[in-house]
N, C-alpha and C positions, 0 to 999 in steps of 0.2 A: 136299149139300156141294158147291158151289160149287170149280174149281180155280183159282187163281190164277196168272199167269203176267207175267215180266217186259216191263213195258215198254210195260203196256195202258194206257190214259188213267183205266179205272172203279179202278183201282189208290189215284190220288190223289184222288180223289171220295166214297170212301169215308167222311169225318170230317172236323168243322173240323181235326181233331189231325193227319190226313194231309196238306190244305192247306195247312197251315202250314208241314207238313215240306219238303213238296213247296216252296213259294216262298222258303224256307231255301237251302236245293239250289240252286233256281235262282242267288239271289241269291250265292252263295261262287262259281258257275259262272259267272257275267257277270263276277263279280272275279276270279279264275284267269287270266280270260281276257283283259281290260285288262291284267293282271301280265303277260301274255306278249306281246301286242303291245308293252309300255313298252317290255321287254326287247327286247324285237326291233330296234325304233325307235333308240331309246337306242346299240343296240350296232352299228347300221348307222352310224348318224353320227358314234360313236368310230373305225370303221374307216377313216377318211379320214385317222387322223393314226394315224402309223406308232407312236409314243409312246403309246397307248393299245388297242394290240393286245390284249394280256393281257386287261383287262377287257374289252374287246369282243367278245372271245371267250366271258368265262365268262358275259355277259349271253345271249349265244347260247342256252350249254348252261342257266340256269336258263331262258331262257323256251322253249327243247323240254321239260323238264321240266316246265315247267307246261303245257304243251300235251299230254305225257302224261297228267297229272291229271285232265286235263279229262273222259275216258271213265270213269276210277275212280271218280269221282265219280258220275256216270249209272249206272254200275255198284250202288255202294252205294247209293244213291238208291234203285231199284227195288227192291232188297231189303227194306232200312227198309219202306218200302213196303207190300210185299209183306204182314211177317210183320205189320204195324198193323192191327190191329182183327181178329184171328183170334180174338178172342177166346172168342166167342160158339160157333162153333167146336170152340176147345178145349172150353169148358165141356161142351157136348153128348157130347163123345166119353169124357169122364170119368162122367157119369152112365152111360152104357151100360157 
């Protein structure tokens, strides 16, 4: 039995079914992460006019929020990950 461990590469290599998972992942984490630059962007250039502070602000705090996201994400990723294709695995440990 084989251990498995967060964060290996042979993790998502495992199955087309991990690959896929795995460029899922990716793909919502490149989009998070455009979201938080927009937000950044967006809310630096509201800050020039005194009238649009408030929103300028709250673009701040969602795009720190999604720039929080962005390791939760990685987080759960590896996990999903992880527990994919143990199947085999479990199966063996149930016959014994």
């Amino acid at each position: 039995m084989t251990q498995s461990r967060l964060f290996q590469h042979e993790n998502r290599e495992k199955s087309q079914e991990t690959r896929r998972v795995y460029a899922l992942f990716e793909l919502v984490y490149t989009l998070v992460d455009f979201g938080a630059a927009l937000c950044f962007i967006v809310g630096s250039i509201l800050f020039f006019y005194e009238s649009l502070m408030t929103p300028a602000t709250w673009l701040f705090v969602i795009g720190s929020v999604l720039f929080a996201v962005k390791p939760t994400l990685r987080l759960v990723r590896e996990i999903k990950l992880i527990s994919m294709g143990d199947t085999k695995d479990v199966a063996s440990r149930l016959e014994n």
